[in-house]
N, CA and C atoms as a LAMMPS dump frame, in Angstrom:
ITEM: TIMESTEP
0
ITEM: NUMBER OF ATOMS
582
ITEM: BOX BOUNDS ff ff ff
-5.0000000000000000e+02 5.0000000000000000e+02
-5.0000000000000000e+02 5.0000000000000000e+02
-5.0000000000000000e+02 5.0000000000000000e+02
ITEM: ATOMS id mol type element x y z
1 1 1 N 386.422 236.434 -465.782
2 1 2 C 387.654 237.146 -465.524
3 1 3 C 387.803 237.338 -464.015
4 2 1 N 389.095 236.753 -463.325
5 2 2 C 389.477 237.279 -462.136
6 2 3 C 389.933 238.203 -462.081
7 3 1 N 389.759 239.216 -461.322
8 3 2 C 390.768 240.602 -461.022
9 3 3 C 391.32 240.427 -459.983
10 4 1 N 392.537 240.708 -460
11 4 2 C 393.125 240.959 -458.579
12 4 3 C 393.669 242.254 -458.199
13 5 1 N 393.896 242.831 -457.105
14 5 2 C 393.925 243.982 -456.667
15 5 3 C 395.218 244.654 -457.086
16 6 1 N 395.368 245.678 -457.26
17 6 2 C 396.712 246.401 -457.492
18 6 3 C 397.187 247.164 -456.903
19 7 1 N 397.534 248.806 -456.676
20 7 2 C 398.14 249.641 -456.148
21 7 3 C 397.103 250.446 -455.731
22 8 1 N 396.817 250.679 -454.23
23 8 2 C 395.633 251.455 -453.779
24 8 3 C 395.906 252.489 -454.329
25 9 1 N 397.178 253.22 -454.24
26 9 2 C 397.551 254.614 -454.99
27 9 3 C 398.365 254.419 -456.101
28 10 1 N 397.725 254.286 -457.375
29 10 2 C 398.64 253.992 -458.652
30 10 3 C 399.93 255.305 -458.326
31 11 1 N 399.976 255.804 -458.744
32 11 2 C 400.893 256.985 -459.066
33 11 3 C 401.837 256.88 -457.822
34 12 1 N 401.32 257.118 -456.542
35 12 2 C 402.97 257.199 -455.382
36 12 3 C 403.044 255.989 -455.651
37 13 1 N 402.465 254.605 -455.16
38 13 2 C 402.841 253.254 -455.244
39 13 3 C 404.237 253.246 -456.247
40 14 1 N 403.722 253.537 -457.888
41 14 2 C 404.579 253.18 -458.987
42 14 3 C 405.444 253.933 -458.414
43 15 1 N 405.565 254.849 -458.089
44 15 2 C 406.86 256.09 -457.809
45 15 3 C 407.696 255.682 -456.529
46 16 1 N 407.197 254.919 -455.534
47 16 2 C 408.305 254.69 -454.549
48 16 3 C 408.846 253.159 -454.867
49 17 1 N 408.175 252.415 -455.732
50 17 2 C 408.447 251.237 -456.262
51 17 3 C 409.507 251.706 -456.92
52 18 1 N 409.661 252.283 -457.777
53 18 2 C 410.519 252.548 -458.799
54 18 3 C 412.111 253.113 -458.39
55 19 1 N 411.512 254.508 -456.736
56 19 2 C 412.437 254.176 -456.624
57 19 3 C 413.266 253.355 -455.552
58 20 1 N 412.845 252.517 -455.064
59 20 2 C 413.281 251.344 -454.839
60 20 3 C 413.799 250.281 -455.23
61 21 1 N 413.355 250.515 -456.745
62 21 2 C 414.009 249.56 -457.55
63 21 3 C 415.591 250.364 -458.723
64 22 1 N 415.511 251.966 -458.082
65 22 2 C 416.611 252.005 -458.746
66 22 3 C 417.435 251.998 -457.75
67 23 1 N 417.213 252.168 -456.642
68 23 2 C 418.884 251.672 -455.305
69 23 3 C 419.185 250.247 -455.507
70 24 1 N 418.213 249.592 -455.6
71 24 2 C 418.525 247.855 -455.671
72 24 3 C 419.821 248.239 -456.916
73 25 1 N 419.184 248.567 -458.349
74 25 2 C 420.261 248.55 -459.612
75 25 3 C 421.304 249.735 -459.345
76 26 1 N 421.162 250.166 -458.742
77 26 2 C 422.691 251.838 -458.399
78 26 3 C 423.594 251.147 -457.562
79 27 1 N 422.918 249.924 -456.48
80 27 2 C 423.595 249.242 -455.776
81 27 3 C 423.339 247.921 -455.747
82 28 1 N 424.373 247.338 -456.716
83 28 2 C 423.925 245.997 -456.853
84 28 3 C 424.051 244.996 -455.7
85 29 1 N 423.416 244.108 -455.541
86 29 2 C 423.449 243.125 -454.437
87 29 3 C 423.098 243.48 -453.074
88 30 1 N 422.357 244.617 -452.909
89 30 2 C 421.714 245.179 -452.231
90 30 3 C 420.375 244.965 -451.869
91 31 1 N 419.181 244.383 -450.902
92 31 2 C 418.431 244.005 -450.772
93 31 3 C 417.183 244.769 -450.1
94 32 1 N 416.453 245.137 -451.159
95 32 2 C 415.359 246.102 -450.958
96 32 3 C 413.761 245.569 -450.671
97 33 1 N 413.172 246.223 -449.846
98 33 2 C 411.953 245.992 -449.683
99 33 3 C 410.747 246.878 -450.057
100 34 1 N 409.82 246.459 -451.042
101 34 2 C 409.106 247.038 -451.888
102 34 3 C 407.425 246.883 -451.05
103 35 1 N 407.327 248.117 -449.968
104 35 2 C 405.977 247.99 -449.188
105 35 3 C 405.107 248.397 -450.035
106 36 1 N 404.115 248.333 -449.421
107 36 2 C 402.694 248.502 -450.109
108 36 3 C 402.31 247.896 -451.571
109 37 1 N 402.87 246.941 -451.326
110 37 2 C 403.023 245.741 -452.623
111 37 3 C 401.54 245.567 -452.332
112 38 1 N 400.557 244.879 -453.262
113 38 2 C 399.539 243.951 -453.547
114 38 3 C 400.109 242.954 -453.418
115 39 1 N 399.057 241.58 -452.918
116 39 2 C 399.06 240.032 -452.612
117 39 3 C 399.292 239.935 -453.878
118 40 1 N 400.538 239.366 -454.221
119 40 2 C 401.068 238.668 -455.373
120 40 3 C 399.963 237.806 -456.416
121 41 1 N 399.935 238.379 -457.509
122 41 2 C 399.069 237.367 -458.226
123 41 3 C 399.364 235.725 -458.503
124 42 1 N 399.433 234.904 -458.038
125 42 2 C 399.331 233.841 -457.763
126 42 3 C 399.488 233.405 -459.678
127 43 1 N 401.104 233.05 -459.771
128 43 2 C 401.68 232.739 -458.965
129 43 3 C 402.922 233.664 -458.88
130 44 1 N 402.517 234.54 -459.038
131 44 2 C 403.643 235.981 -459.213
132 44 3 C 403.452 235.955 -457.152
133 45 1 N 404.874 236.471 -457.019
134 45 2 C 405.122 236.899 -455.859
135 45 3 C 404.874 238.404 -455.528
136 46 1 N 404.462 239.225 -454.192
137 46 2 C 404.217 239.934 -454.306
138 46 3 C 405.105 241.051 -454.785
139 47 1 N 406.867 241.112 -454.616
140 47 2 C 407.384 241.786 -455.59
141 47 3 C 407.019 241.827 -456.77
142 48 1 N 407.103 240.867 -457.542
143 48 2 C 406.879 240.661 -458.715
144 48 3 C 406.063 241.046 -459.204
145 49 1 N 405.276 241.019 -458.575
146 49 2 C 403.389 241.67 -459.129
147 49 3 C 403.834 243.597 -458.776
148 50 1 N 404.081 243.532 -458.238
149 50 2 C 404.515 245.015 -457.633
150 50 3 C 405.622 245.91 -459.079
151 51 1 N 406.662 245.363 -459.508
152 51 2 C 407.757 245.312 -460.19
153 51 3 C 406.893 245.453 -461.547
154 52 1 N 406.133 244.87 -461.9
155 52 2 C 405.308 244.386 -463.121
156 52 3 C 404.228 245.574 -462.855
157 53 1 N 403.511 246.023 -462.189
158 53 2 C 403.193 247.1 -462.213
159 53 3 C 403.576 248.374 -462.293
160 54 1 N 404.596 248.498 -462.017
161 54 2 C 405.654 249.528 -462.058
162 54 3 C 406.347 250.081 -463.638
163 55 1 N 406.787 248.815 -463.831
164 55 2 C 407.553 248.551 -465.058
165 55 3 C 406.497 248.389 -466.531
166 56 1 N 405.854 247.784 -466.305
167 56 2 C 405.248 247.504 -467.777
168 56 3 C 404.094 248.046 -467.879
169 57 1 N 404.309 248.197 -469.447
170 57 2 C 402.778 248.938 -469.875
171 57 3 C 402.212 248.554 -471.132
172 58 1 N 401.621 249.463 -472.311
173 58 2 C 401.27 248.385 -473.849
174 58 3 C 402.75 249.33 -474.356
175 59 1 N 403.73 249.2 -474.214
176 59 2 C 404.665 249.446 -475.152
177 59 3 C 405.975 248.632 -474.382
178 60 1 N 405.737 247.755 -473.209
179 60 2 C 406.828 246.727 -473.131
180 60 3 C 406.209 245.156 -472.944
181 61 1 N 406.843 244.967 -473.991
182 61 2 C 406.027 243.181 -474.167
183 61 3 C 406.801 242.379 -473.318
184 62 1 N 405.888 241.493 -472.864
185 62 2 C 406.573 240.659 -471.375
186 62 3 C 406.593 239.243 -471.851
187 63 1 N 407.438 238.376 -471.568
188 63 2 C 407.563 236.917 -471.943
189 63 3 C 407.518 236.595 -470.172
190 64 1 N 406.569 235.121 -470.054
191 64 2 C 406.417 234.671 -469.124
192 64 3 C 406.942 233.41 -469.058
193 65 1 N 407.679 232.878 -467.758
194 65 2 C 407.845 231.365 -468.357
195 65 3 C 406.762 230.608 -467.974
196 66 1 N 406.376 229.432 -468.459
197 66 2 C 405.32 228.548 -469.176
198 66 3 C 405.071 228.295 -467.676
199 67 1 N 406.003 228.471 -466.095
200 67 2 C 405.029 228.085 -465.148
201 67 3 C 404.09 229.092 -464.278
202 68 1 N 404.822 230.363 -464.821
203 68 2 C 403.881 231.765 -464.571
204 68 3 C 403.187 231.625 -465.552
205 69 1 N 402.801 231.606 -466.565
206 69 2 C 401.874 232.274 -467.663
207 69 3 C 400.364 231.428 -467.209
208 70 1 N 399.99 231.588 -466.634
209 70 2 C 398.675 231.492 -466.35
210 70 3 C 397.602 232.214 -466.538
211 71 1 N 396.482 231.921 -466.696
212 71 2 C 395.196 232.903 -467.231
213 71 3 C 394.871 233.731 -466.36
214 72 1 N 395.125 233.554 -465.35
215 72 2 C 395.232 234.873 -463.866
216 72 3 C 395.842 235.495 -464.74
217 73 1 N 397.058 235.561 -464.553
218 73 2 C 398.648 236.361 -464.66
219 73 3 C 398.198 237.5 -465.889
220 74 1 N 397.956 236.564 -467.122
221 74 2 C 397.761 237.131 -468.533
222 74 3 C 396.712 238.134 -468.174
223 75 1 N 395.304 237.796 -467.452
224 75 2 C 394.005 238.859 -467.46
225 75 3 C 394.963 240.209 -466.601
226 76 1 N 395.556 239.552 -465.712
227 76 2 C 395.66 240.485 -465.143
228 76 3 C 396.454 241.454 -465.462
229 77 1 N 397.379 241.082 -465.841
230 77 2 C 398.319 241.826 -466.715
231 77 3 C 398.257 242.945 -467.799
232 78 1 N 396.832 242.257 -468.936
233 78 2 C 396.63 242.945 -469.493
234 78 3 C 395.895 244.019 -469.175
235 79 1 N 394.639 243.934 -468.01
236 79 2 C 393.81 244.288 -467.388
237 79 3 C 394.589 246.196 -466.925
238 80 1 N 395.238 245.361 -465.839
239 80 2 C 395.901 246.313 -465.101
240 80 3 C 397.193 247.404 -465.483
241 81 1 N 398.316 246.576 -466.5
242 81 2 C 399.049 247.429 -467.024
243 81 3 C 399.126 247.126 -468.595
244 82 1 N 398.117 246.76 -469.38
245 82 2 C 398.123 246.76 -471.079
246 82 3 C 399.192 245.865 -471.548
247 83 1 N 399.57 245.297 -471.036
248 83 2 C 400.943 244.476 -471.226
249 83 3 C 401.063 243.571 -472.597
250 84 1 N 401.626 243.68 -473.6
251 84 2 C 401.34 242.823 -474.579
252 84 3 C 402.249 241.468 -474.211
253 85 1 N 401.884 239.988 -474.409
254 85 2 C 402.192 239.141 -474.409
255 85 3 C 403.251 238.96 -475.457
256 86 1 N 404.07 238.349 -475.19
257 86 2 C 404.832 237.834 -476.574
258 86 3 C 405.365 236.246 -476.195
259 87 1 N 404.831 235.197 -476.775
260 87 2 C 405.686 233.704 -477.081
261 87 3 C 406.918 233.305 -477.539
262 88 1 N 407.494 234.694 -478.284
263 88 2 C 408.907 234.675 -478.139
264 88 3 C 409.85 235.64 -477.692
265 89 1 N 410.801 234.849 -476.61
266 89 2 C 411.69 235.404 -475.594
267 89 3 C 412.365 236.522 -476.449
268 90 1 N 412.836 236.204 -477.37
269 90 2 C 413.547 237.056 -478.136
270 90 3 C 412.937 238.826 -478.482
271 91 1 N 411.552 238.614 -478.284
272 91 2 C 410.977 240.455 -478.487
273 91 3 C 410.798 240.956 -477.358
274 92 1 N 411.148 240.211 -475.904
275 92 2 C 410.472 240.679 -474.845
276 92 3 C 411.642 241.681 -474.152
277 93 1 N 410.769 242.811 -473.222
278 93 2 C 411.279 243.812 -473.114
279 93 3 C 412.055 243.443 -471.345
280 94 1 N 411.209 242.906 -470.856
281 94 2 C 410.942 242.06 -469.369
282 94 3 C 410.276 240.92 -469.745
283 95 1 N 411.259 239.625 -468.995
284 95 2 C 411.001 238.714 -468.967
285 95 3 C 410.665 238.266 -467.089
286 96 1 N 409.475 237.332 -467.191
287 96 2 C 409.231 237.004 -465.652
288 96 3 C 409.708 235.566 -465.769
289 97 1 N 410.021 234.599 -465.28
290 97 2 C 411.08 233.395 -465.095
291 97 3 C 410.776 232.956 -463.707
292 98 1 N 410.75 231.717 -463.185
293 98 2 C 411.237 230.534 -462.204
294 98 3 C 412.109 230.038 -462.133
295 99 1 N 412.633 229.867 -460.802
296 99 2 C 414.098 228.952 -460.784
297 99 3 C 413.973 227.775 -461.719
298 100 1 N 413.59 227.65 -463.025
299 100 2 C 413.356 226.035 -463.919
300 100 3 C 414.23 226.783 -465.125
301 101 1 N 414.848 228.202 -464.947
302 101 2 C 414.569 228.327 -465.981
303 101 3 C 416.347 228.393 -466.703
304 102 1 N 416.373 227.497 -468.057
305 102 2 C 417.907 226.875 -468.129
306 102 3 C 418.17 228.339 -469.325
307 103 1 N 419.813 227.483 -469.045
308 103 2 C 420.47 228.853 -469.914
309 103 3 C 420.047 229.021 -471.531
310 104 1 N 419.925 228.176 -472.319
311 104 2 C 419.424 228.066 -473.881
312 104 3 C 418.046 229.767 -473.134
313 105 1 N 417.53 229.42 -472.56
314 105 2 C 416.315 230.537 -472.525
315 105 3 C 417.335 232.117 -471.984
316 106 1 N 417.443 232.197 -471.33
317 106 2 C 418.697 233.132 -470.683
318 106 3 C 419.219 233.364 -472.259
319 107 1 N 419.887 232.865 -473.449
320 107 2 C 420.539 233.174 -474.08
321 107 3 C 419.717 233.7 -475.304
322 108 1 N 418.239 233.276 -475.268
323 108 2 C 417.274 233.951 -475.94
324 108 3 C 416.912 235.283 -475.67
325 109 1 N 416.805 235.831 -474.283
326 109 2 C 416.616 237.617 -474.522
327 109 3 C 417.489 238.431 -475.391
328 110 1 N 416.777 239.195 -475.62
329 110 2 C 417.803 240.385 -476.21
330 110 3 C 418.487 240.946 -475.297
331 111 1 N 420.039 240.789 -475.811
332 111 2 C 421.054 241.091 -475.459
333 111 3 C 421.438 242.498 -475.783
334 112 1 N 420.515 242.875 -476.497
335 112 2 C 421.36 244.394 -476.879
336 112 3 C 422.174 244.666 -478.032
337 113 1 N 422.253 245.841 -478.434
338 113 2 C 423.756 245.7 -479.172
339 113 3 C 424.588 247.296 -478.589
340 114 1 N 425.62 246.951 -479.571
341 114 2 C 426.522 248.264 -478.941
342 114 3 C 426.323 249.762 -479.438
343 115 1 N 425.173 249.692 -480.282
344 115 2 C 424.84 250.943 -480.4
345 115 3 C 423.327 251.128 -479.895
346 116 1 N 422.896 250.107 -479.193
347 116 2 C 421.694 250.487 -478.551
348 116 3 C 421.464 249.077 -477.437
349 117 1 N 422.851 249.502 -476.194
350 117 2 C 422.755 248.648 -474.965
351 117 3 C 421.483 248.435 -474.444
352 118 1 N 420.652 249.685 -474.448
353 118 2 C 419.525 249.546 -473.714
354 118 3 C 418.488 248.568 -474.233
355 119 1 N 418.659 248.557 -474.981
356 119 2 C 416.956 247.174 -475.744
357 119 3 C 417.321 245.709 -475.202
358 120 1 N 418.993 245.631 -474.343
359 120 2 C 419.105 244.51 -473.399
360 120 3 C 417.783 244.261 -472.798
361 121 1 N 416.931 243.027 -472.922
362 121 2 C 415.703 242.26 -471.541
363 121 3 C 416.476 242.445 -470.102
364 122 1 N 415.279 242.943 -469.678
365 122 2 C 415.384 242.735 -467.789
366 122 3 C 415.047 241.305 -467.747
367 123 1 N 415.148 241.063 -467.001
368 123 2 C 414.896 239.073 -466.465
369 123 3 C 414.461 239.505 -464.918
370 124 1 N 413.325 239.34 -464.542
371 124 2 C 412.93 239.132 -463.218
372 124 3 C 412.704 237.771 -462.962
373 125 1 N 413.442 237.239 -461.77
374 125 2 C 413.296 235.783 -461.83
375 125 3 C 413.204 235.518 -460.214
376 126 1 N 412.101 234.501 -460.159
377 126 2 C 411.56 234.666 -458.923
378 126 3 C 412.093 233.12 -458.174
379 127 1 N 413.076 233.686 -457.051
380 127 2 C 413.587 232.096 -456.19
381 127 3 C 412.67 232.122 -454.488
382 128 1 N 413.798 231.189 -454.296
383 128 2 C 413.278 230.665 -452.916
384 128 3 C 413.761 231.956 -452.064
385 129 1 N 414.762 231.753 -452.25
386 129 2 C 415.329 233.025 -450.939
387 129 3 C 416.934 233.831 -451.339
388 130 1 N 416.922 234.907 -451.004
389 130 2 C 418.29 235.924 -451.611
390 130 3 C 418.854 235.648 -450.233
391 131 1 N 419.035 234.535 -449.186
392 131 2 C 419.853 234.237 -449.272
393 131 3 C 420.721 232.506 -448.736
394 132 1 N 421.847 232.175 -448.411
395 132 2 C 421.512 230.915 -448.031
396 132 3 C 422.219 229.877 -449.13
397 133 1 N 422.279 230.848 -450.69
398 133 2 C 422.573 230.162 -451.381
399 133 3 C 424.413 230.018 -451.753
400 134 1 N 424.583 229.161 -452.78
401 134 2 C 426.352 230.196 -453.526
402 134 3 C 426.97 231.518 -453.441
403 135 1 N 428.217 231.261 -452.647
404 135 2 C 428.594 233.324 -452.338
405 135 3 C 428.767 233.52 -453.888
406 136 1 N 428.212 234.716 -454.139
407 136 2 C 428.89 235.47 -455.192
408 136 3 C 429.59 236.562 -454.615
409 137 1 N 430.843 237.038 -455.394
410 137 2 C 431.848 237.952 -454.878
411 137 3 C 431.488 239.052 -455.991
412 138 1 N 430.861 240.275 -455.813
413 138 2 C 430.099 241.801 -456.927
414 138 3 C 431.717 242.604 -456.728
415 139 1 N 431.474 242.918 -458.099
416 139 2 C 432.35 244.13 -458.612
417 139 3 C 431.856 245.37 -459.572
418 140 1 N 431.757 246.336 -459.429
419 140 2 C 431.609 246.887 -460.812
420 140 3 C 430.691 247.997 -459.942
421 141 1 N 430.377 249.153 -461.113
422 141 2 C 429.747 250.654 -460.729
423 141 3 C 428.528 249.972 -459.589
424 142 1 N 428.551 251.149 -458.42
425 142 2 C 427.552 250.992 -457.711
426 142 3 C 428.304 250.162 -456.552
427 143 1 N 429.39 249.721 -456.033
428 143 2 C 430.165 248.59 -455.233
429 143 3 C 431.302 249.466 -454.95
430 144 1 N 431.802 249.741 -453.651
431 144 2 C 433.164 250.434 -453.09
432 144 3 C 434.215 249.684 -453.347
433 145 1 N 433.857 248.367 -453.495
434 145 2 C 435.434 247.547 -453.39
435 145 3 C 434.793 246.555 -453.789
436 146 1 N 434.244 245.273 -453.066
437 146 2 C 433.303 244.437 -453.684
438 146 3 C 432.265 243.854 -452.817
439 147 1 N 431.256 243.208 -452.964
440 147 2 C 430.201 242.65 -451.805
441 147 3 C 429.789 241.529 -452.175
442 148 1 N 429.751 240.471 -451.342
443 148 2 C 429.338 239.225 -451.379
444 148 3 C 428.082 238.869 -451.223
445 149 1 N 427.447 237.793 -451.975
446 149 2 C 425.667 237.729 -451.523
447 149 3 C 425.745 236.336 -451.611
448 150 1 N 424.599 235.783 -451.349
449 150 2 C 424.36 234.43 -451.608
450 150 3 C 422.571 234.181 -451.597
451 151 1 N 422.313 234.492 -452.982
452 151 2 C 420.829 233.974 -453.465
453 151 3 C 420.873 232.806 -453.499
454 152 1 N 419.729 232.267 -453.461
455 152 2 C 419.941 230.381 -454.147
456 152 3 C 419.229 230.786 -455.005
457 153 1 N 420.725 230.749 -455.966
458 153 2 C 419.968 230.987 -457.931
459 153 3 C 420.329 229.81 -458.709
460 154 1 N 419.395 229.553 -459.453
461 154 2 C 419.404 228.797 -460.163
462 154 3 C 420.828 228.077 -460.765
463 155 1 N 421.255 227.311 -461.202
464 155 2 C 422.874 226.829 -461.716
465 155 3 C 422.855 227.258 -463.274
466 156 1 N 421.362 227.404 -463.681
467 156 2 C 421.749 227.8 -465.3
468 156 3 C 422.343 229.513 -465.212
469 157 1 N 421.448 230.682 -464.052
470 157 2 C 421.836 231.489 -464.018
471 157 3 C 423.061 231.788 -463.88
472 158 1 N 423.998 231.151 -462.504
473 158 2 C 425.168 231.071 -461.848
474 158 3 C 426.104 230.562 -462.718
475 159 1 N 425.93 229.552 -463.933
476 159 2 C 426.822 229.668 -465.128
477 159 3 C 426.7 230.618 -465.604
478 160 1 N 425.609 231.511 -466.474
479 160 2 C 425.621 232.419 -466.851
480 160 3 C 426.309 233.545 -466.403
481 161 1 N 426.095 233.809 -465.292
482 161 2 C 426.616 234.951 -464.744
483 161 3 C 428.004 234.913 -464.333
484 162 1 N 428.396 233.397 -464.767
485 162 2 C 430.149 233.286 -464.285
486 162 3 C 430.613 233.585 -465.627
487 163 1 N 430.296 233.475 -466.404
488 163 2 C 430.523 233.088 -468.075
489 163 3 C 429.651 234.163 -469.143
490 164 1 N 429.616 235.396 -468.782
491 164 2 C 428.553 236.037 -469.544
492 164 3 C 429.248 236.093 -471.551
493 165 1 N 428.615 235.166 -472.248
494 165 2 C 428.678 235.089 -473.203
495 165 3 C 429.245 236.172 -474.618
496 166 1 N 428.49 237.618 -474.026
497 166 2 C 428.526 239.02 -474.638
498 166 3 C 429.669 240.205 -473.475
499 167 1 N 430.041 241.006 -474.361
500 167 2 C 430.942 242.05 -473.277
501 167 3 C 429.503 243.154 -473.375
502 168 1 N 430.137 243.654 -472.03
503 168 2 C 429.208 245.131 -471.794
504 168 3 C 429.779 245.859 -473.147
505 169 1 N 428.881 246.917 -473.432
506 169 2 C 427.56 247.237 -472.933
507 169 3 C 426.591 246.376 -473.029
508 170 1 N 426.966 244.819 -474.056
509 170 2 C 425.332 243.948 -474.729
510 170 3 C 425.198 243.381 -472.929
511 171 1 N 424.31 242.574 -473.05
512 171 2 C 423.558 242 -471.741
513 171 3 C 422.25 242.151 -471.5
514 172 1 N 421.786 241.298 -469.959
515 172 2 C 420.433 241.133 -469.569
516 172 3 C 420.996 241.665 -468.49
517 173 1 N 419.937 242.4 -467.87
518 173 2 C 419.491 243.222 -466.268
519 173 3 C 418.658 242.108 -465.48
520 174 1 N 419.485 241.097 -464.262
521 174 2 C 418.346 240.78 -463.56
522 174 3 C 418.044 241.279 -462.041
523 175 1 N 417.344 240.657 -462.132
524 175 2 C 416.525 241.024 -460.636
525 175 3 C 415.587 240.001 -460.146
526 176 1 N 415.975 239.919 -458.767
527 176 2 C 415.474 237.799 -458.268
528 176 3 C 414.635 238.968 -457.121
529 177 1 N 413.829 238.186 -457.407
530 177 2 C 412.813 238.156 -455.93
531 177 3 C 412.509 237.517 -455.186
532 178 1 N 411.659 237.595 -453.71
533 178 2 C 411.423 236.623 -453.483
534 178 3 C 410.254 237.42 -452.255
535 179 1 N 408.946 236.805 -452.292
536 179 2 C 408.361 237.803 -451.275
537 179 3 C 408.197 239.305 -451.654
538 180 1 N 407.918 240.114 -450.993
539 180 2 C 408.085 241.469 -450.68
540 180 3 C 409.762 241.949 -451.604
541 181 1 N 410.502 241.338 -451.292
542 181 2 C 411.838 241.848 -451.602
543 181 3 C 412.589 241.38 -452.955
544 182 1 N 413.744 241.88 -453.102
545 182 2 C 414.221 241.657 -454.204
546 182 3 C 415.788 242.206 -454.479
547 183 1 N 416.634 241.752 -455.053
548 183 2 C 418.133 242.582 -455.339
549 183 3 C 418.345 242.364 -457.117
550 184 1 N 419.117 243.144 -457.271
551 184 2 C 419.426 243.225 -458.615
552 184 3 C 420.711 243.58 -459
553 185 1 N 421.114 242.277 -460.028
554 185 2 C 422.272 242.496 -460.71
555 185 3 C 422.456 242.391 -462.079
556 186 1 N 422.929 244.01 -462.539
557 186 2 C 422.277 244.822 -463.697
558 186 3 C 423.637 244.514 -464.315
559 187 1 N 423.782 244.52 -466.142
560 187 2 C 424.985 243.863 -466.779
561 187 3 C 425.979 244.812 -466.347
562 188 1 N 426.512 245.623 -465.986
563 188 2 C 427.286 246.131 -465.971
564 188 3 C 428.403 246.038 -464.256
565 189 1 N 427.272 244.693 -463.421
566 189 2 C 427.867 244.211 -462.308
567 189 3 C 429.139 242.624 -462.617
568 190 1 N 429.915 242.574 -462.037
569 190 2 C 431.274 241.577 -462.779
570 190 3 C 430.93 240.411 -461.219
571 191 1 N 430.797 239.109 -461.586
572 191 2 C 430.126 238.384 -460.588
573 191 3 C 431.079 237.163 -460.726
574 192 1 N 432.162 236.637 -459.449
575 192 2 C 432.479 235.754 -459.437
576 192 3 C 431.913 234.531 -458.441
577 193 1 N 431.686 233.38 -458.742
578 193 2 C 431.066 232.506 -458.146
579 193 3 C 432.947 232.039 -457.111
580 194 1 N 432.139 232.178 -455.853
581 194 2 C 433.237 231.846 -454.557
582 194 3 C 433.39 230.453 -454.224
């Protein structure tokens, strides 16, 4: 078993992570930096590893895609936050993802329903860089008027997110990382590709 290192201070770590990660979602398309991260578990980035510590525990099952799920990832995972594995996308609470990853999978999380929005999957999905990529033009709670970003996200996402299949409240919460940092656009953000 490899171990890899985690949060010198579990408790503040998780707590300024967290809230860092709720300005990213209060303000979508907003780009936050998550210090005192641990060296990313390989091949988790160090957000990601950070985010995943924060977030999961043995009562949220995590789906990995097949180029994260590595025997690092899994020990560590379970090791450090009890994390139950699940092989299908469909029970997972948080999903971790690579830019590989096409819409058929995207259309496998739970979406939610309208009497219980919240059991919507988070999707953390880890790119090259938030920014550089396709403007998106943000609307919706958390936005004064609207704000433009440009991740280089994936084209299965960027259909998705032009075309969201389900009306709010159903949906997925994501959040792209990359490095240290990360932004998030949570279902209830309205995203036109520019």
């Amino acid at each position: 078993m490899t171990l890899m290192t985690a949060f010198t201070l579990p408790v503040h770590n998780a707590q300024h992570h967290f809230r860092r990660l709720l300005k990213a979602m209060s303000e979508p398309g907003i780009i936050v930096t998550l210090p005192d991260t641990p060296a990313g578990w390989t091949p988790f980035s160090p957000a990601t590893t950070g985010l995943l510590l924060t977030l999961s525990d043995q009562d949220t099952p995590l789906w990995l895609s097949p180029a994260l799920n590595t025997e690092l990832t899994r020990e560590n995972l379970r090791f450090h936050c009890s994390s139950p594995l699940t092989d299908d996308s469909a029970d997972a609470a948080i999903a971790v993802c690579d830019a590989s990853l096409e819409v058929r999978q995207i259309l496998s999380f739970t979406h939610g329903s309208d009497i219980a929005p919240e059991t919507g999957a988070t999707v953390i999905i880890q790119i090259d860089s938030l920014s550089g990529g396709r403007p998106l033009r943000l609307t919706g709670p958390g936005i004064a008027d609207d704000r433009v970003i440009a991740p280089r996200l994936p084209n299965s996402v960027l259909d998705y997110l032009s075309d969201r299949p389900l009306r709010f409240p159903q949906g997925i919460d994501f959040i792209f990382t990359c490095g240290e940092r990360l932004l998030a656009l949570p279902r209830t953000t309205h995203v036109e590709v520019c």
